[in-house]
C-alpha positions as CSV (number, residue, x, y, z in Angstrom):
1,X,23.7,26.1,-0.6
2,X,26.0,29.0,0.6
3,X,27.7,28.6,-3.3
4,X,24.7,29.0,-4.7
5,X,23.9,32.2,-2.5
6,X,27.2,33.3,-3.5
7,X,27.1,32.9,-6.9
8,X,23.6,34.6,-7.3
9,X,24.9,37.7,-5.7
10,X,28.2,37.7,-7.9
11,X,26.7,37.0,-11.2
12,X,23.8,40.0,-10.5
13,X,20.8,37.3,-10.4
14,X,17.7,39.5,-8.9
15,X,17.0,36.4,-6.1
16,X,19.7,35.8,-3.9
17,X,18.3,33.4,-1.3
18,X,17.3,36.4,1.0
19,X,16.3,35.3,4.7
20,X,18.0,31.4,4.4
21,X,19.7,30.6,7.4
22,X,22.9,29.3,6.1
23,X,24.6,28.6,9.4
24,X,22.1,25.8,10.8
25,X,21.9,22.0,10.3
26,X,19.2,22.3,7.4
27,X,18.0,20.2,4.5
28,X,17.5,22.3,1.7
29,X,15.1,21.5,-1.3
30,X,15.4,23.4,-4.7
31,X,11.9,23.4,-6.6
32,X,12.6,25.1,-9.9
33,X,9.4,27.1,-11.1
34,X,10.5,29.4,-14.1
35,X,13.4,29.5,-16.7
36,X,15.4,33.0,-16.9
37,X,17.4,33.9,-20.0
38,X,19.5,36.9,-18.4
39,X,21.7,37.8,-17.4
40,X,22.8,34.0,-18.0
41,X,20.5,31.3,-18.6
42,X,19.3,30.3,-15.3
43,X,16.3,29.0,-13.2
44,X,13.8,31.0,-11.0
45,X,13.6,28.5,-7.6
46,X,12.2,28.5,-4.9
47,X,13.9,27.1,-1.8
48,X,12.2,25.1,0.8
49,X,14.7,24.9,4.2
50,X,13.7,22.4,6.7
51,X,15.7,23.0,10.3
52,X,14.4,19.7,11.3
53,X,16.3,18.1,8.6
54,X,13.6,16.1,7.5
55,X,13.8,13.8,10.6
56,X,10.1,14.5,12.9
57,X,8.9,12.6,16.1
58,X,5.4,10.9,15.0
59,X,2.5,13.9,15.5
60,X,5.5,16.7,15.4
61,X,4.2,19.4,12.4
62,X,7.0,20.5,9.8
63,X,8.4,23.5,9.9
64,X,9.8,24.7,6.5
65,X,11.2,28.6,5.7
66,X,10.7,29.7,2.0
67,X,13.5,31.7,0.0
68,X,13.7,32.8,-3.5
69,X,17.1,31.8,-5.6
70,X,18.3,31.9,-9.0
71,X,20.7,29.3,-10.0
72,X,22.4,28.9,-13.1
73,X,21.5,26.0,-15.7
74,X,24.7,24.6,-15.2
75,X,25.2,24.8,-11.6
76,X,22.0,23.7,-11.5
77,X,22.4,20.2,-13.3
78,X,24.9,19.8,-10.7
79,X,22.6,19.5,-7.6
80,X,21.8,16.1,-7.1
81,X,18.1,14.6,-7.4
82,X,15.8,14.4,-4.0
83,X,15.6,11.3,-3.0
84,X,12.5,9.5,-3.2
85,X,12.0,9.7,0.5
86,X,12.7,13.4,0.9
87,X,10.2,13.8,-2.8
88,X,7.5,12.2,-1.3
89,X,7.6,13.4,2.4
90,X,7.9,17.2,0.6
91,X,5.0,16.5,-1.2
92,X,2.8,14.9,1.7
93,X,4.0,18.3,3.6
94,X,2.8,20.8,0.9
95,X,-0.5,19.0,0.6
96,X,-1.1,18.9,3.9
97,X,-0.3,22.5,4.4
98,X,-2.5,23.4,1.2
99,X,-5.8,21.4,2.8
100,X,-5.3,22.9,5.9
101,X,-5.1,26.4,4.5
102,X,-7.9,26.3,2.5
103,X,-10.2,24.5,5.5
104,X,-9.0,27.9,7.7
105,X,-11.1,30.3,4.8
């Protein structure tokens, strides 16, 4: 992750990964959300960074920090594929978090 961080700031990309915390023992997931053309084909993400590494005690909530990052196409066909594990627990997380937020209106 710190490459990519690095690589957004020296190629000019507008998201940069502001606010990750690249010094702990996090999982990071890249969810890609938007193609960009310029300044070199690229993809807008969005960063989900788990501290907890994925790994919770049974009843423990997730916690999960958000950052924006561009990543180039190539650097981003790279990356290696979530796991199925990681896909499906990130998905169980963000639906979770979605009913609960729309049962606190």
């Amino acid at each position: 992750m710190r490459e990519l961080v690095e690589t957004a700031k020296t190629s000019g990309f507008s998201r940069t990964g502001k606010g990750l915390d690249l010094e702990a023992g996090q999982v990071f997931v890249v969810i890609p959300y938007l193609p960009e053309p310029s300044p070199v084909k690229s993809w807008m993400c969005l960063i989900a960074a788990f501290p907890h590494a994925m790994e919770l005690e049974a009843g423990e909530n997730p916690r999960c920090e958000f950052a924006r990052l561009d990543i180039a196409k190539a650097d981003f066909a790279s990356l290696p594929a979530a796991k199925a594990k990681v896909r499906d627990q990130l998905l169980h997380w963000m639906a979770w978090e979605a009913y609960r937020g729309r049962r606190k209106k």
